[in-house]
C-alpha angles and dihedrals in degrees: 000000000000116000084010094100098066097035125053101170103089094210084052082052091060099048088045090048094048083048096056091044093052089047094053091056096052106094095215095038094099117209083241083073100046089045083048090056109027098030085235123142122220094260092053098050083054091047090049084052094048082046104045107021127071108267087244087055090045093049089052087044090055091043088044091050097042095047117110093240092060115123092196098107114057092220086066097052126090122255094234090062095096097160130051098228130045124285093239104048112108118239111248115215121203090007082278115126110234119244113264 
């Protein structure tokens, strides 16, 4: 099963599995850094997908990768994206959002 070879607590699977998920619907987040993380090629993170989202998500996940403006393949970004989030978003220390 994918993810299943580096996690053995099913509850910790989950968690993995939500994680991969949210990272392939960041659009800065590459597949190079999921498979860094993860240890999940690009074909497996679209098979997860397949596997785990609605097939009209997954249908909008698949649009949304494949679109010329995509930024999750790093031969499609631009050399002058250096970070993975956006300049302007706070760091949030202790998971606790800081007070406005």
């Amino acid at each position: 099963m994918i993810a299943a070879d580096y996690i053995e607590n099913k509850e910790q699977n989950a968690v993995a599995i939500d994680r991969i998920i949210e990272m392939a619907w960041e659009d800065r987040t590459p597949f190079e850094a999921i498979h860094y993380q993860f240890g999940l090629a690009e074909k497996e993170v679209i098979k997860l997908m397949r596997n785990e989202l609605k097939l009209t998500s997954f249908n909008l996940w698949r649009k949304r990768v494949n679109s010329k403006i995509s930024q999750k393949h790093l031969k499609k970004r631009s050399e002058e994206i250096t970070r993975f989030k956006c300049s302007r978003q706070r760091t949030i220390s202790i998971n606790k959002i800081s007070k406005r």
